[in-house]
C-alpha positions in Angstrom: 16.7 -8.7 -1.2 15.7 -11.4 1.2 16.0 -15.4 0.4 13.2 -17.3 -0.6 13.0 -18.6 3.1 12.6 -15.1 4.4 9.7 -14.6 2.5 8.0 -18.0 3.3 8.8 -17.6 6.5 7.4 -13.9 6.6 3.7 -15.5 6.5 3.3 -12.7 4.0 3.5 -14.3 0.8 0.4 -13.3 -0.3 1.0 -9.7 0.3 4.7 -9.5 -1.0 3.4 -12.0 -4.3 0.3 -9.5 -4.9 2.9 -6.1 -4.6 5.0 -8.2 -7.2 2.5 -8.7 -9.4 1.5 -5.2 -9.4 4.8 -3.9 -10.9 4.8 -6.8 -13.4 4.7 -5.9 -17.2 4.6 -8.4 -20.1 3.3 -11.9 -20.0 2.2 -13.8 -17.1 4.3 -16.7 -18.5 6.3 -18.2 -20.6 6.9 -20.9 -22.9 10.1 -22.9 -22.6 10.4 -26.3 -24.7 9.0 -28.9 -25.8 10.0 -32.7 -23.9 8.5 -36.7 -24.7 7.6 -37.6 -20.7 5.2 -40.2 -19.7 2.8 -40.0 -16.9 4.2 -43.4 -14.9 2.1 -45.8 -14.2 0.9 -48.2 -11.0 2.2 -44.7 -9.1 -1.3 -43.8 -6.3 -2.5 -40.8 -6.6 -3.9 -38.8 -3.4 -5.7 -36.0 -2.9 -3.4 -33.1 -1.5 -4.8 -31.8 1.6 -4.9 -27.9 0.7 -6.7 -29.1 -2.3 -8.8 -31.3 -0.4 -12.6 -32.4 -0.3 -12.5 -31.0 3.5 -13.6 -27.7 4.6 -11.0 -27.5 7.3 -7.7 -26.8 5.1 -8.4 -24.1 3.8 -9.8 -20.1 4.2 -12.5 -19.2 2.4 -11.5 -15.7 2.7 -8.4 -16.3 1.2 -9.5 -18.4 -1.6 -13.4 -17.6 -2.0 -14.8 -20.9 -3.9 -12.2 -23.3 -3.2 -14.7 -25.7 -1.9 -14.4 -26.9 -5.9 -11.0 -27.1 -5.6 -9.3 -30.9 -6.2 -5.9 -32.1 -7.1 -4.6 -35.8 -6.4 -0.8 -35.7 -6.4 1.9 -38.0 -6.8 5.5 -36.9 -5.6 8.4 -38.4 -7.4 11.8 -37.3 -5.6 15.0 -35.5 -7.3 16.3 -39.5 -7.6 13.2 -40.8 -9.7 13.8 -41.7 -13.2 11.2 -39.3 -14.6 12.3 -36.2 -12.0 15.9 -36.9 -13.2 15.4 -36.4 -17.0 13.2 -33.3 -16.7 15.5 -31.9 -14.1 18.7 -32.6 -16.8 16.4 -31.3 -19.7 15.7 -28.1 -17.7 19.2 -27.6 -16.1 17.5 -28.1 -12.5 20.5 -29.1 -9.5 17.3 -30.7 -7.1 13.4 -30.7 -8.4 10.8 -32.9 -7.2 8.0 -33.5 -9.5 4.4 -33.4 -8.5 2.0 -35.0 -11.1 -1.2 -34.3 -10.6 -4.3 -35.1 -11.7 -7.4 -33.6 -11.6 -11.2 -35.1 -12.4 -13.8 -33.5 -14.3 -16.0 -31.1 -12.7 -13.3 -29.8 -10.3 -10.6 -26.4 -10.0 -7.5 -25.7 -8.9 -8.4 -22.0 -7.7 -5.7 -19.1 -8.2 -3.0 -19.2 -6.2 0.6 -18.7 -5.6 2.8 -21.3 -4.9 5.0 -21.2 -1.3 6.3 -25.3 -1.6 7.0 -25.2 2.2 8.1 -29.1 2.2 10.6 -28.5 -0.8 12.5 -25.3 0.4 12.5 -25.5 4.0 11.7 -29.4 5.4 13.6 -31.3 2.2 16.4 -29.0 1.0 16.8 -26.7 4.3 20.4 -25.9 4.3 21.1 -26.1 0.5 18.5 -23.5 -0.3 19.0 -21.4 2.8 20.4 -18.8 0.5 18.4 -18.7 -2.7 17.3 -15.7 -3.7 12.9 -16.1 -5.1 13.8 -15.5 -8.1 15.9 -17.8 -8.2 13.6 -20.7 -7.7 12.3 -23.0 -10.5 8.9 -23.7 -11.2 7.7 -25.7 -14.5 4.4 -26.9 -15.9 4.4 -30.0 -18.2 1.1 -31.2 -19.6 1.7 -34.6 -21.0 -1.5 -35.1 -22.8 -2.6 -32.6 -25.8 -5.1 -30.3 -24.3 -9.0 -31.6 -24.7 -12.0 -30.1 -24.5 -13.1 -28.2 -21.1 -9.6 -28.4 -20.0 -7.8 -24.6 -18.9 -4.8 -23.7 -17.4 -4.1 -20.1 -17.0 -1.2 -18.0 -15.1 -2.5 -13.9 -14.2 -5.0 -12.7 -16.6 -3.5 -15.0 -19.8 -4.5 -18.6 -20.6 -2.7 -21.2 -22.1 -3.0 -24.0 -25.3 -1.2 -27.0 -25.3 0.2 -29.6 -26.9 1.5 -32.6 -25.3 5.0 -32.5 -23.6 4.8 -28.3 -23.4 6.5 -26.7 -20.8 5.8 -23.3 -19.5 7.6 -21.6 -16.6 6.8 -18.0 -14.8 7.6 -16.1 -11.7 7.0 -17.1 -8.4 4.6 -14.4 -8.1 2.3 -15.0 -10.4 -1.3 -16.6 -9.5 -1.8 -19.5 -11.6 -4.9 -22.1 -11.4 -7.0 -24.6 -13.8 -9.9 -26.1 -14.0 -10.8 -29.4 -15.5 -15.0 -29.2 -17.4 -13.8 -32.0 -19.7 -15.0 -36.0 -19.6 -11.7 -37.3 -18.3 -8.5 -37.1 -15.9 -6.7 -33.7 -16.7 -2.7 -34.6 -15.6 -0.2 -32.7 -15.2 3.6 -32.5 -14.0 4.8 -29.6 -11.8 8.8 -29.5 -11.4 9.8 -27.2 -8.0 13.5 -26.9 -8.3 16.5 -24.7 -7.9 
């Protein structure tokens, strides 16, 4: 089997994630636990540039109607207080969170995640060797879900409550959208 950096590097993810997907059987997901986090505050929040306002970062073959697509991030590193107790809670060596949050009226179209910076620019050497399914990937909402707010991973869609945690392969396509009247956050943990 070839590392996680193979594949990334392959420029095929797409194509290797969609032949993944195909032989999958069972849910598209799974729930894991239950944890009390916070959303931190005075952190500024930007808008990630693959899930931009811009027309220019992204292929509109490759993700028809992404022109709706928004996310502002914040990044908290494996050392931040927050990324720390969700790593230890999850059993996670190195994570970096990503809480996002996304206004109302906007998508996060399907997709499958590659986390480039994490893998190959932050953690190079140390996860030179890891195998994909090997790597961690969580989704913490820390709000109870509210009306027009949807999250879904392949063809199922999810409920919450606040402080669920849901995991799945790296090959599934996951996405959300946000129809509601306010901010939908959430926290995504990359890790190994």
């Amino acid at each position: 089997m070839k590392t996680w950096h193979d594949y990334i590097n392959s420029g095929n993810i797409d194509a290797i994630a969609e032949q993944e997907r195909l032989k999958h059987v069972g849910p598209c997901y799974s729930y894991v636990t239950n944890v009390n986090v916070e959303i931190p505050q005075n952190e500024e929040f930007k808008v990630h540039e693959f899930w931009g306002l811009g027309k220019d970062n992204f292929d509109a073959n490759r993700f028809p109607g992404a022109d709706g697509s928004e996310l502002a991030i914040v990044v908290l590193d494996n050392e931040h207080p927050l990324t720390r107790q969700i790593a230890d809670s999850l059993g996670i060596t190195k994570a970096n969170l990503r809480v996002t949050r996304q206004r109302p009226g906007k998508i996060s179209v399907f997709h499958v995640d590659i986390n480039h910076g994490f893998y190959m620019k932050k953690y190079p050497e140390e996860t030179k060797h890891i195998l994909p399914d090997d790597t961690k990937k969580y989704i913490i909402f820390p709000h109870d879900q509210r009306p027009g707010e949807f999250f879904g991973f392949g063809k199922d869609s999810i409920t919450w409550k606040a402080g669920d945690v849901f995991t799945w392969p790296w090959y599934m396509d996951h996405g959300g959208a946000n129809s509601g009247y306010q901010y939908r956050y959430a926290i995504v943990v990359i890790g190994y």
